[in-house]
KEMARSE-536383 format. One line per field, with one value per residue (C-alpha): residue number from 1; residue in one letter; x, y, z. Coordinates in nm, 4 decimals. Example, Ala and Ser with C-alpha at 12.3 -4.5 7.8 and 13.67 -1.06 7.14 Angstrom:
n = c(1  2);
res = c(A  S);
east = c(1.2300  1.3670);
north = c(-0.4500  -0.1060);
up = c(0.7800  0.7140);
//
This chain:
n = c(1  2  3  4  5  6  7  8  9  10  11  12  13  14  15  16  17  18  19  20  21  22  23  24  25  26  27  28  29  30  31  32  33  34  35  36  37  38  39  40  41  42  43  44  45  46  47  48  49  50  51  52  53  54  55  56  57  58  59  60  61  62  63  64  65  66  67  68  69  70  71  72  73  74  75  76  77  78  79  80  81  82  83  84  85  86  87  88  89  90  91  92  93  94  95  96  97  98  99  100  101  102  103  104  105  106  107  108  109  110  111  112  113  114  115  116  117  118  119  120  121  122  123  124  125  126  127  128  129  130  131  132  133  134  135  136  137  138  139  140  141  142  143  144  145  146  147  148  149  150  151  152  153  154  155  156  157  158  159  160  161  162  163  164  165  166  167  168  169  170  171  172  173  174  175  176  177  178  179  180  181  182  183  184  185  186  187  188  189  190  191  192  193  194  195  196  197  198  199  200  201  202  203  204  205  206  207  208  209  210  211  212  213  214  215  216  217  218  219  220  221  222  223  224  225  226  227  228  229  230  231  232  233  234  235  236  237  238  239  240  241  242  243  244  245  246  247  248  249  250  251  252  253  254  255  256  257  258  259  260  261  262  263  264  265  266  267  268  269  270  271  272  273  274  275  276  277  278  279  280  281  282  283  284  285  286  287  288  289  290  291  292  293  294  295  296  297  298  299  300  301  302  303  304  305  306  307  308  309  310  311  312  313  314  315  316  317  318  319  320  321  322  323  324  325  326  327  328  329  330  331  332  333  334  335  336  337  338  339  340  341  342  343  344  345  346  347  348  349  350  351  352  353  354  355  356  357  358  359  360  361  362  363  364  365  366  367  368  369  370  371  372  373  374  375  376  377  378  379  380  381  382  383  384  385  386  387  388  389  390  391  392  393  394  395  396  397  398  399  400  401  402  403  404  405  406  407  408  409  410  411  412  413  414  415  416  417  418  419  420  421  422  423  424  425  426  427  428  429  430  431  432  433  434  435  436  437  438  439  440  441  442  443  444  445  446  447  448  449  450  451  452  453  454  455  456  457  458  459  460  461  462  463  464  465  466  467  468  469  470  471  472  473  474  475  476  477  478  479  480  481  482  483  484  485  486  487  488  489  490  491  492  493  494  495  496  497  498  499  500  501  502  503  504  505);
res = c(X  X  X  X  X  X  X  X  X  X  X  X  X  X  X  X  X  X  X  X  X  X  X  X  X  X  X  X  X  X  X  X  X  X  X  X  X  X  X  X  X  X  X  X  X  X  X  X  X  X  X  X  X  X  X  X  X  X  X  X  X  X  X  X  X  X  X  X  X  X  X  X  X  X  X  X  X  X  X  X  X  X  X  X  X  X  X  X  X  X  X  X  X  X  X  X  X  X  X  X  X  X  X  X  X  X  X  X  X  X  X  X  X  X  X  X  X  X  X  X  X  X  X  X  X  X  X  X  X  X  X  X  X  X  X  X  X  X  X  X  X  X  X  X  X  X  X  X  X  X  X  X  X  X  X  X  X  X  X  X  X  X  X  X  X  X  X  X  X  X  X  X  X  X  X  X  X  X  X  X  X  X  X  X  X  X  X  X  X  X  X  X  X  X  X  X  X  X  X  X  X  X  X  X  X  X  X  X  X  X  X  X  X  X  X  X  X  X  X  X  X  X  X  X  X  X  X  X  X  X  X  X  X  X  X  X  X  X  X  X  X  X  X  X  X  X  X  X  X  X  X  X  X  X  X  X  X  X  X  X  X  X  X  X  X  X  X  X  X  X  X  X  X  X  X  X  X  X  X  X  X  X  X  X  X  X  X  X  X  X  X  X  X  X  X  X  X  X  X  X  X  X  X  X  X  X  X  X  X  X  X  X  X  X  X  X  X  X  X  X  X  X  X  X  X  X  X  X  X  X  X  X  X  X  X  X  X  X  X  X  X  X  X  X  X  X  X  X  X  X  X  X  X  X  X  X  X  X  X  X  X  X  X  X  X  X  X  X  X  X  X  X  X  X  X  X  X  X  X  X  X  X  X  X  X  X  X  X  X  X  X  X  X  X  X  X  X  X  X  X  X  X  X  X  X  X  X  X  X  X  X  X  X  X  X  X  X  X  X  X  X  X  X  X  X  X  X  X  X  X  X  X  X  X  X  X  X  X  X  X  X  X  X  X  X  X  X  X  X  X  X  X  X  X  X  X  X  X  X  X  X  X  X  X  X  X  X  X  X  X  X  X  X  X  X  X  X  X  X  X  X  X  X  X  X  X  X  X  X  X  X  X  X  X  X  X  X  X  X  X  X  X  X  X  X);
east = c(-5.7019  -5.8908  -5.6538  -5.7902  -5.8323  -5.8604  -6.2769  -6.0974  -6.0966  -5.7309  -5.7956  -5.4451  -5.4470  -5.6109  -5.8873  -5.9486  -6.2828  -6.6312  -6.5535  -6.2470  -6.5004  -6.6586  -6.3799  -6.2375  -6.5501  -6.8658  -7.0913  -7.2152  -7.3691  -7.6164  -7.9202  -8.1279  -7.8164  -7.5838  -7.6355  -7.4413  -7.3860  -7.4007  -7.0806  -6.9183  -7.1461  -6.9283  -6.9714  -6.7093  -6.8427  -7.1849  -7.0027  -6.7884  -7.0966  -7.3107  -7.0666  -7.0129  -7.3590  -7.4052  -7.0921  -7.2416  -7.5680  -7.3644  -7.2308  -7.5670  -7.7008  -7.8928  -7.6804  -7.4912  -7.3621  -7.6370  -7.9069  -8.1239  -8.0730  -8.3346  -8.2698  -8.5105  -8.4793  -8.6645  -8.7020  -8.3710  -8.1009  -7.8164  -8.0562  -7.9996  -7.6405  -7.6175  -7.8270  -7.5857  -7.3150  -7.4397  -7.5696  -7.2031  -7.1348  -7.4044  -7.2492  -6.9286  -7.0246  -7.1449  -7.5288  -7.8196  -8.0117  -8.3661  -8.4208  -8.7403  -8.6661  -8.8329  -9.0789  -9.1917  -8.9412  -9.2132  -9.2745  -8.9048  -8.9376  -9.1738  -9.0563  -8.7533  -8.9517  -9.1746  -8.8629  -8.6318  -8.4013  -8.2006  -8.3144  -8.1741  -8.3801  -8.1414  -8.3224  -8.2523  -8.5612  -8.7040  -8.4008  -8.2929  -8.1344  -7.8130  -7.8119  -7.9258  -7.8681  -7.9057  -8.1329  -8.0376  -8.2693  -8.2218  -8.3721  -8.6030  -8.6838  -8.5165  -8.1411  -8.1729  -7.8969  -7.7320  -7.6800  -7.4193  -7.0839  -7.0906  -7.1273  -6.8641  -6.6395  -6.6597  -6.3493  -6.4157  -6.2336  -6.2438  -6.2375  -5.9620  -5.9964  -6.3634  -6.3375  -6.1335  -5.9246  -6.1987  -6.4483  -6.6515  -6.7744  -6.6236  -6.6958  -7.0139  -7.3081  -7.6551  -7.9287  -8.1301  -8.5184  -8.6857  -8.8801  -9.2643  -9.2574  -9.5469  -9.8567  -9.8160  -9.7694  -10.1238  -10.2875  -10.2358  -10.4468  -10.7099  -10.7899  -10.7700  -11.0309  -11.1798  -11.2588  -11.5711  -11.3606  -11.3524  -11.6539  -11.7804  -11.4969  -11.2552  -10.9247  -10.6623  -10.3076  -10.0526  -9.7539  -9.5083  -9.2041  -9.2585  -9.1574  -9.5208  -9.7089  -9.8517  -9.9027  -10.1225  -10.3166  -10.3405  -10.4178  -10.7256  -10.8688  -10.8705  -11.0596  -11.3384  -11.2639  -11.2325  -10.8513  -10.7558  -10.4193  -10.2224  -9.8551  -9.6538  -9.3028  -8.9950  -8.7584  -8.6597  -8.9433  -8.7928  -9.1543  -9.0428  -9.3841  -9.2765  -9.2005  -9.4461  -9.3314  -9.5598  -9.6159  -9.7334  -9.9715  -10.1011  -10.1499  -10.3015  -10.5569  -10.6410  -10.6739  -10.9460  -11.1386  -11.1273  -11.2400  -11.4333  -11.2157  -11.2634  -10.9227  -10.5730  -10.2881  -9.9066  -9.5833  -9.2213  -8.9710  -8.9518  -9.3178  -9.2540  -9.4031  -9.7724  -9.9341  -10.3012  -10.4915  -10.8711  -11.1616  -11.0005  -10.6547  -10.5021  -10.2131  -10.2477  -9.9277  -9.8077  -9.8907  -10.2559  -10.2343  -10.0687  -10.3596  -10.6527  -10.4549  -10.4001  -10.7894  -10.8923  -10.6973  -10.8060  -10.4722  -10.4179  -10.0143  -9.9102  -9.5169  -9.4197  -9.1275  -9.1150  -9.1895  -9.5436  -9.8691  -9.9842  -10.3587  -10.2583  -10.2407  -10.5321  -10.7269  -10.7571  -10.8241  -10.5015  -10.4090  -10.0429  -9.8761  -9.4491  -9.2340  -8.8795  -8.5984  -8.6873  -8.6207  -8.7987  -8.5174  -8.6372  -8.9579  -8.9344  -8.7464  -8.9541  -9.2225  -9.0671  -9.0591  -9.3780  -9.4193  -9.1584  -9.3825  -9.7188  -9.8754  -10.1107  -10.2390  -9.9188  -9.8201  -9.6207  -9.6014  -9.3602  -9.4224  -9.3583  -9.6600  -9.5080  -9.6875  -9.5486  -9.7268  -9.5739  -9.8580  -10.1510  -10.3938  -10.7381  -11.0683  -11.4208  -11.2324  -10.9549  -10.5799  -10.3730  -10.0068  -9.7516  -9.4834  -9.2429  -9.1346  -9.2055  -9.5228  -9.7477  -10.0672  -10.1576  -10.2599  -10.4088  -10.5930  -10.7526  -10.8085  -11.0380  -11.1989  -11.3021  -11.4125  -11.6119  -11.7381  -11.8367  -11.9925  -11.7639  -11.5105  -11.1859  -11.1472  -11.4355  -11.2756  -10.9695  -11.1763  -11.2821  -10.9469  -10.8334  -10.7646  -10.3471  -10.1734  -9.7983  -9.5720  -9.2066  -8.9451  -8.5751  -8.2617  -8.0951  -7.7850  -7.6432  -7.3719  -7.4735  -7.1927  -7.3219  -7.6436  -7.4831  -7.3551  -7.6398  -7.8285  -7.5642  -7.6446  -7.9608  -7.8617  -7.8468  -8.2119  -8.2040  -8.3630  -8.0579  -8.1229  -8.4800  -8.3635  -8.1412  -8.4137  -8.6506  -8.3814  -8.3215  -8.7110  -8.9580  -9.0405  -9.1397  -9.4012  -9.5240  -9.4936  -9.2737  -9.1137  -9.1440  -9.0141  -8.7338  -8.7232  -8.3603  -8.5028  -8.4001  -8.2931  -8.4088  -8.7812  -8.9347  -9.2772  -9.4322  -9.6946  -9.9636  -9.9323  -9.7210  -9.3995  -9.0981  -8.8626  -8.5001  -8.2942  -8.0351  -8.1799  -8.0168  -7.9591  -7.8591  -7.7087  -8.0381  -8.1368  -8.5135  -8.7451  -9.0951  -9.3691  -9.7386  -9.9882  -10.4146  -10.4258  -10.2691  -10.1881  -10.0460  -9.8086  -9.6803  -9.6479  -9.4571  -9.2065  -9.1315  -9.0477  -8.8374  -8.6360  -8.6311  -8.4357  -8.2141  -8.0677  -8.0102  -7.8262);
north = c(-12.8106  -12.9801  -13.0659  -13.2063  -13.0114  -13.1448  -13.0410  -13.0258  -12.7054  -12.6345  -12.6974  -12.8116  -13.1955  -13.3428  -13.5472  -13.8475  -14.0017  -13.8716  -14.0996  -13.8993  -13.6094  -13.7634  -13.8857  -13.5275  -13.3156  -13.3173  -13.3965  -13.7042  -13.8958  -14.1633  -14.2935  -13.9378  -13.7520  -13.5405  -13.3473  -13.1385  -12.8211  -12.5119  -12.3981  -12.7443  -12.7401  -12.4842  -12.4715  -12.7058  -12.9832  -12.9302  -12.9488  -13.2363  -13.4892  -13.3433  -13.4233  -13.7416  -13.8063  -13.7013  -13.9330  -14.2382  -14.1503  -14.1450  -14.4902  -14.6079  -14.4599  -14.2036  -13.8668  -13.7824  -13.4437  -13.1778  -13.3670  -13.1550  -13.2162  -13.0351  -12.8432  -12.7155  -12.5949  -12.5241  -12.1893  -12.1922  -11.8937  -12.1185  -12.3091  -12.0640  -12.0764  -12.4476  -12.4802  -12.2714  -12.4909  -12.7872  -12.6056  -12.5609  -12.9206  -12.9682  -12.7274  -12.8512  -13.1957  -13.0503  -13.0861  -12.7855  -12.7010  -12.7330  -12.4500  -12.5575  -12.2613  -12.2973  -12.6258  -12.9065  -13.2242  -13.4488  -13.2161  -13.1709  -13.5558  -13.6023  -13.3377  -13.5223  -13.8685  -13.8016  -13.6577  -13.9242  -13.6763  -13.6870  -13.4459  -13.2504  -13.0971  -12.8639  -12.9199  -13.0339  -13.1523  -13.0944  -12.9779  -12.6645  -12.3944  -12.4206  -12.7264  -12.8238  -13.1319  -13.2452  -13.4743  -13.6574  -13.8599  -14.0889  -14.0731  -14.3533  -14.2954  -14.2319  -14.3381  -14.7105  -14.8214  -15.0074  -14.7036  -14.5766  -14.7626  -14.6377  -14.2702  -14.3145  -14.4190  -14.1597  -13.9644  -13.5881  -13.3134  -12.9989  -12.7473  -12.4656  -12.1129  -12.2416  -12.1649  -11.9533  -12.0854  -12.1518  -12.3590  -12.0296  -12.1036  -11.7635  -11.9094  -11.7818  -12.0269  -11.9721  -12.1233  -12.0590  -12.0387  -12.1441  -12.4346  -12.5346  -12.8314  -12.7370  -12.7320  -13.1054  -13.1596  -12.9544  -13.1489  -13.4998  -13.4480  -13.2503  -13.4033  -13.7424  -13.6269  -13.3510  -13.0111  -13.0543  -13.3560  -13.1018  -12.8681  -12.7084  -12.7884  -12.5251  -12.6001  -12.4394  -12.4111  -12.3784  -12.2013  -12.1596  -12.1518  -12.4899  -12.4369  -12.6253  -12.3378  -12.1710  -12.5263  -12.6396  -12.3191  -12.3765  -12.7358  -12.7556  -12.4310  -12.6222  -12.9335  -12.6953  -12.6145  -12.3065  -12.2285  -12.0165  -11.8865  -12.0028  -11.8981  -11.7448  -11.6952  -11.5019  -11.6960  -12.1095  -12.2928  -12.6608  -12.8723  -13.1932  -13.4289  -13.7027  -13.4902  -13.2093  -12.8527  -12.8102  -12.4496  -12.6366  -12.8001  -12.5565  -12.2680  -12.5367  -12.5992  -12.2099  -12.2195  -12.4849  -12.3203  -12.0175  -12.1120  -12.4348  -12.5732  -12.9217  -12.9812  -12.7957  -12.9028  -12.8316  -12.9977  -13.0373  -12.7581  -12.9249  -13.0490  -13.4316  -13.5013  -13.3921  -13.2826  -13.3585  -13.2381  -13.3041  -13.0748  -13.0040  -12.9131  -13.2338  -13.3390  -13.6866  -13.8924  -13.9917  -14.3657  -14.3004  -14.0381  -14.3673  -14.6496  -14.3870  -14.3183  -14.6750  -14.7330  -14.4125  -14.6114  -14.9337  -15.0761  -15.4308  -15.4365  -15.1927  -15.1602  -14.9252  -14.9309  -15.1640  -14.8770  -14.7601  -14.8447  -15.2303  -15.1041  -15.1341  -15.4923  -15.5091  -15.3711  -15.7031  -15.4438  -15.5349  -15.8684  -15.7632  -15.5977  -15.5742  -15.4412  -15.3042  -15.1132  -14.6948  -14.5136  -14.4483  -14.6236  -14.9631  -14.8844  -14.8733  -15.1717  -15.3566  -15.2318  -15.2852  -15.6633  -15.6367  -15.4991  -15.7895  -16.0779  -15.9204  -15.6993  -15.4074  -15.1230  -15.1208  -14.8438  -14.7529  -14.5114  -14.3541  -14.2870  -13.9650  -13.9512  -13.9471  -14.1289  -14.3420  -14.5039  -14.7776  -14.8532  -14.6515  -14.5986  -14.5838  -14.3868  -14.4017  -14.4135  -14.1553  -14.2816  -14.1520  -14.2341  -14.3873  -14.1290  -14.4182  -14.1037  -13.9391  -13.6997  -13.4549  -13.3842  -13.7148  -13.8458  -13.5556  -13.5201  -13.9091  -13.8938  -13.5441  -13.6880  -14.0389  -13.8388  -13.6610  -13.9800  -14.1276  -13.8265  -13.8432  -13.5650  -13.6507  -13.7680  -14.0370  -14.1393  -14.1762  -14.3545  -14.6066  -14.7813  -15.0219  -14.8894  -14.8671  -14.5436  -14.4690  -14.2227  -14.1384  -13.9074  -13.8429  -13.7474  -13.4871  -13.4551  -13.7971  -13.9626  -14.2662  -14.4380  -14.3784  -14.5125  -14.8195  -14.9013  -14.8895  -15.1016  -15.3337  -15.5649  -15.6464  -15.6795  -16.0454  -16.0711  -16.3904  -16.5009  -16.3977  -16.0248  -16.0146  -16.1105  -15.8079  -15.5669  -15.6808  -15.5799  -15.2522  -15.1411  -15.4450  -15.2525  -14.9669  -15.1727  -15.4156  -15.7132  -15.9597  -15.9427  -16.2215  -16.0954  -15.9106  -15.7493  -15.6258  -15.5264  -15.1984  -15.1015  -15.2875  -15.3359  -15.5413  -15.6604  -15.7631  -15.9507  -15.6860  -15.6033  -15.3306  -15.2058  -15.0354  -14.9644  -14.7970  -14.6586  -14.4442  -14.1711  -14.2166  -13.8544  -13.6801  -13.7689  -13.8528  -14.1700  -14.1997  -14.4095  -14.5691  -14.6817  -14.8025  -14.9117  -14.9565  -14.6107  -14.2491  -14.1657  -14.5183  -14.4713  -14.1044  -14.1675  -14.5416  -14.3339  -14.0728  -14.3280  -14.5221  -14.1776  -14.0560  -14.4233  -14.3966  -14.0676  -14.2375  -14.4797);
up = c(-7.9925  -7.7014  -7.3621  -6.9957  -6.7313  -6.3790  -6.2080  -5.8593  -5.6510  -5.7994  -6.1743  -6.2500  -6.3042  -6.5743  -6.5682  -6.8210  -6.6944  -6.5247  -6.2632  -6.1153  -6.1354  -5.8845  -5.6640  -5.7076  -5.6539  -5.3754  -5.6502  -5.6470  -6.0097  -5.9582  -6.1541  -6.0634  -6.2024  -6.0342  -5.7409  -5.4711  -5.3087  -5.5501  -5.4313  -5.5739  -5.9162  -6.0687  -6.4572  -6.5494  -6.3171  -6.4847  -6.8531  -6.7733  -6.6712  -6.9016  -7.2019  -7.0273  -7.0560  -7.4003  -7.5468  -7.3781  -7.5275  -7.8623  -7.7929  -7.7610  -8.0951  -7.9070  -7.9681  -8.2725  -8.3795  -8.5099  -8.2711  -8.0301  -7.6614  -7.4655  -7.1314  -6.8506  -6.4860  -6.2352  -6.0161  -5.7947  -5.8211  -5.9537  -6.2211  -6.5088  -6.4434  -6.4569  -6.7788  -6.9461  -6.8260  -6.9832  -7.2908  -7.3491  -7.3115  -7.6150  -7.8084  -7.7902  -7.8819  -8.2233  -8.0610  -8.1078  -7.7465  -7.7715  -7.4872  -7.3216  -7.0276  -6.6705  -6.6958  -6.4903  -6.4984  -6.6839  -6.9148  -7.0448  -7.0207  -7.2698  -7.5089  -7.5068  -7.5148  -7.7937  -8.0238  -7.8765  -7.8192  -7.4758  -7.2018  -6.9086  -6.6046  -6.3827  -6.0701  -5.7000  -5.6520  -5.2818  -5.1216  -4.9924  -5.2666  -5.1771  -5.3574  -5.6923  -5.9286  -6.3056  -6.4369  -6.7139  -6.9538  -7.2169  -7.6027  -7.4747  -7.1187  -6.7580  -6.7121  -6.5508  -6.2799  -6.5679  -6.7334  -6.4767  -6.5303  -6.9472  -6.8118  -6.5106  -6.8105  -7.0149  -7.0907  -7.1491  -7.3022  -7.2285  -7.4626  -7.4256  -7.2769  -7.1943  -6.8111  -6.6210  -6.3188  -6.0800  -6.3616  -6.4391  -6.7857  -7.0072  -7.3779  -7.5123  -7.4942  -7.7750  -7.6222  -7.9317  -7.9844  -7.6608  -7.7637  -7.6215  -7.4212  -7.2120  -7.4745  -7.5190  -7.1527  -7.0976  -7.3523  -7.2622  -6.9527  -7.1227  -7.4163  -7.1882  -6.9132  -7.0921  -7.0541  -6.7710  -6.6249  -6.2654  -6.3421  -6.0463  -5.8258  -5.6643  -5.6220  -5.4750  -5.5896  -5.3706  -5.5767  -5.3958  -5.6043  -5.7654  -6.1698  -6.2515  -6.0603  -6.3940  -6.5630  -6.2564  -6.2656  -6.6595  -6.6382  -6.3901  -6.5197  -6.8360  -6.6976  -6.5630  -6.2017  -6.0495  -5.9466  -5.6388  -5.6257  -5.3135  -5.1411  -5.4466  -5.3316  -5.4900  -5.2691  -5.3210  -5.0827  -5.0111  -5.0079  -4.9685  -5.0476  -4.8112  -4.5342  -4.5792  -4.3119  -4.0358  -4.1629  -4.4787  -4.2505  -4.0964  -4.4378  -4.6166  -4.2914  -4.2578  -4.6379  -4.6103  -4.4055  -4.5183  -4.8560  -4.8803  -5.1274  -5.2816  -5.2897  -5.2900  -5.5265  -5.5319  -5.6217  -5.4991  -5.6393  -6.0080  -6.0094  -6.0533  -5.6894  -5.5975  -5.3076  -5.2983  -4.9630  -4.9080  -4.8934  -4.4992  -4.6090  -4.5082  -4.7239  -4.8769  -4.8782  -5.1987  -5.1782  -5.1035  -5.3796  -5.5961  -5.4661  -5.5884  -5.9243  -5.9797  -5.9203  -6.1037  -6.4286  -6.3759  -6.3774  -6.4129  -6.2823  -6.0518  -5.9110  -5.6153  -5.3833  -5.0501  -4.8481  -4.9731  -4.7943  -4.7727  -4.8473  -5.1846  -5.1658  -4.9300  -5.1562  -5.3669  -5.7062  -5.8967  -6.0538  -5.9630  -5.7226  -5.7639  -5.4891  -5.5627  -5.4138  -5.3444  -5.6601  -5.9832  -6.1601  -6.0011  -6.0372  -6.4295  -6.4433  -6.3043  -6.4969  -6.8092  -6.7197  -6.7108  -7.0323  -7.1814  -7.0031  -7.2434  -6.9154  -7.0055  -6.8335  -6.6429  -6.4073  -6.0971  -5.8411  -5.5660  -5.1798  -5.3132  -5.5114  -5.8350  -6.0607  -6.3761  -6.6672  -6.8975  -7.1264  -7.2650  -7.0971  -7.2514  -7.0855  -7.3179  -7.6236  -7.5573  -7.4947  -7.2770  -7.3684  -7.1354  -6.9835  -6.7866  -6.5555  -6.2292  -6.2928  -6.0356  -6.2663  -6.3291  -5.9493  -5.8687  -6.1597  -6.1750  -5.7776  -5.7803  -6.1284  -5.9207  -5.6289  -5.9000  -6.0453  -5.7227  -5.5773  -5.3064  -5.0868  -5.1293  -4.7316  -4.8065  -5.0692  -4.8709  -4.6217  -4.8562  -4.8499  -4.6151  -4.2567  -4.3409  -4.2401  -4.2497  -4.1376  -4.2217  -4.0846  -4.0871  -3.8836  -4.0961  -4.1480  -4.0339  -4.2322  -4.4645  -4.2873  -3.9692  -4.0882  -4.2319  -3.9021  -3.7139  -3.9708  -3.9979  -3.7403  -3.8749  -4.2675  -4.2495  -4.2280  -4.0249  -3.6768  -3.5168  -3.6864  -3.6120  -3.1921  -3.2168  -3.3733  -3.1145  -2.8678  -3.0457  -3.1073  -3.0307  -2.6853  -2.8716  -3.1105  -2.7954  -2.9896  -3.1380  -3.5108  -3.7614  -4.1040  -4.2427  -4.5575  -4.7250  -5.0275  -4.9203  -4.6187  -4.2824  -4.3062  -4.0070  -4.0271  -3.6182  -3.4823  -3.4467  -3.7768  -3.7943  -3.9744  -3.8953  -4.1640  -4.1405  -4.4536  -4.5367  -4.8061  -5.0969  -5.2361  -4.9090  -4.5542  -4.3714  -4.2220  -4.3052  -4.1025  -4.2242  -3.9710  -4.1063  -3.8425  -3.8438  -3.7498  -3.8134  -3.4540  -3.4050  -3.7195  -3.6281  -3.2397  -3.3742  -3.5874  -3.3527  -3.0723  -3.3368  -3.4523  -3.0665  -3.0421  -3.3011  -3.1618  -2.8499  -3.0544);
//
């Protein structure tokens, strides 16, 4: 006998749909999955979206009773809780877990990809550990924003004498043989560049607690260079790849220099976003790591979020550039259009650095197949194999790109309502907006503004050139802030001004 229980702090109500979950609970479901505080994850908010996951997947033809549904997670305390959670959810829907244990995101991905089997990543990404999330994937790729209403309407049962009275999971959960989702993962990028694709280099690898530590050491050992340990932590490091820590800054600076490395590599805490610095230990931002990928792959289309660096366009090397809203969802979409209206060598990247492919790639013969999700080895792999190519440090090459620098930053902790206020003023994007964003900020640029872009957020082009752009993050309560100028002091002393403002605000 199955009955509904309520997934509110006082378990006593039933609950019919996963979208009462969320208007019951802290954790919120979008497109990237679900995500709160750990405290509010308890197991039977884990099964309860998870299931509602899975039967939506079985409306679509995609799940069916005795099919595999993999699981990962990444390195945080409350992951291996969670993943039993939702391995219960499986279980109960009459599905087998593929147990692929503690792996990077992409490479769950395309276990679950190449199988077209669902997939779930327990991770929270780059925030701190008192938070984590779940990442759900589709048979055929990443959930898409029209994916969300079939999940929210999902009706879920819970199973009886499951959970105790505060959604502790007490029913005994098989995760089975751990399965290998990491070999494949390995061997895309070898057998693509080949085994002397970084011979003679020496790279360092920045561990930290990021699940993809072992893979990076694996991978690049296997391409030829010389790896150097880096920063291996017990303890849950938050490295968030758009806003790197100053004492990230400065280790990977002293590391440099201490050691003369080519390059240094790390990832964000489920190793879906890279962090690339040059031979000086200066961290890369993730559009410049995108622009060099892109390049390094010849592509012919490439799609990125409004907020990335305009050098890609200024670099006059694609036949297409696409702009969409901030998210990897929008990215694919609009990369799948691309697909539909007979594109090739089609990829997209994040200002987050990670990198996307939606069509093979080829490279002297060898293919290197399309993975449509969020992935760390890739850019940093193609951008120290052109700098190889070209005979070139990684800050030339850097160099060689048009003279476009950006810089971001973010009031934590600041209500997305609070944020939509602010921004309000200016969402109709007409000249009577851009008058009252020249009021708000235009003294802090020194020119005029003469476009406004909505795509996402409030992002104001001026006169001189340069960009200020104002959004509410979408996973947590921050209000993030974008600047680009013709120079890297410009951009960072542009943004500061502009955040200094808004807290006057």
């Amino acid at each position: 006998m199955q009955t509904h229980y309520t997934v509110a702090a006082s378990y006593l109500s039933p609950v019919f749909s996963v979208a009462e979950v969320a208007k019951s609970t802290s954790v919120a479901f979008g497109t990237s999955g679900a995500r709160g505080l750990v405290a509010a994850m308890t197991d039977e908010v884990c099964f309860v979206y998870t299931a509602g996951f899975l039967q939506y997947m079985a409306s679509l033809g995609q799940f069916a009773p005795g099919m595999a549904v993999a699981i990962a997670g990444d390195l945080r305390p409350s992951s291996p809780r969670i993943m039993r959670a939702c391995a219960a959810a499986v279980q109960a829907l009459g599905g087998v877990v593929a147990y692929a244990g503690f792996v990077p995101s992409p490479a769950v991905s395309l276990y679950g990809f190449s199988r077209s089997i669902p997939s779930l990543m327990i991770t929270g990404s780059h925030i701190p550990d008192d938070r984590n999330g779940i990442k759900f994937n589709r048979a055929d790729g990443e959930l898409l924003k029209s994916d969300e209403a079939g999940i929210f309407a999902q009706q879920v049962a819970v199973p009886e004498g499951w959970f105790d009275a505060v959604g502790a999971l007490i029913h005994a959960v098989d995760l089975g043989e751990p399965v290998d989702a990491v070999s494949a993962y390995v061997a895309r990028y070898v057998d693509f560049f080949g085994e002397d694709a970084l011979a003679d280099k020496t790279v360092g690898v920045y561990e930290h607690s990021a699940v993809g530590r072992d893979v990076m050491n694996t991978v690049f050992h296997a391409l030829g260079a010389k790896t150097v340990s880096l920063g291996r932590s017990q303890q849950f490091i938050p490295v968030d790849t758009e806003a790197v820590r100053p004492e990230d800054v400065a280790l990977a600076a002293q590391w440099a220099l201490e050691h003369r490395f080519d390059a240094i590599v790390s990832t964000d805490g489920d190793s879906d976003r890279p962090l690339l610095s040059d031979e000086r230990g200066q961290w890369l931002r993730g559009d410049v790591l995108g622009i060099l990928t892109a390049r390094a792959l010849r592509a012919d289309v490439v799609v990125t979020p409004v907020s990335s660096n305009t050098a890609l366009e200024k670099t006059g090397e694609f036949n297409s550039v696409l702009r969409t809203r901030i998210g990897s969802p929008y990215v694919i979409d609009a990369m799948n259009k691309a697909l539909v209206n007979g594109e090739t060598r089609v990829c997209g990247f994040e200002a987050n650095g990670g990198f996307l492919l939606a069509s093979d790639f080829t490279r002297d013969g060898r293919v290197l197949p399309a993975l449509p999700t969020r992935d760390a080895l890739l850019p940093m792999i193609a951008t120290l194999v052109l700098a190889k190519e070209q005979d070139l440090r990684v800050s030339k090459l850097v160099a060689s790109l048009p003279p476009r620098f950006a810089a971001s930053d973010r009031i934590k902790a600041f209500p997305t309502e609070r944020s939509q206020e602010i921004l309000a003023p200016f969402m109709r994007g007409d000249e009577a907006a851009l008058t009252t964003f020249d009021l708000q900020f235009g003294a802090l640029v020194g020119a005029k503004p003469v476009h406004i872009d909505l795509t996402d957020g409030v992002r104001v082009s001026f006169l001189n050139d340069e960009i200020v752009h104002l959004r509410p993050s979408g996973n947590a309560p921050e209000l993030r802030c974008y600047t680009e100028a013709d120079s890297l002091v410009r951009a960072q002393t542009l943004c500061a001004a502009v955040i200094a403002a808004l807290r006057n605000i």
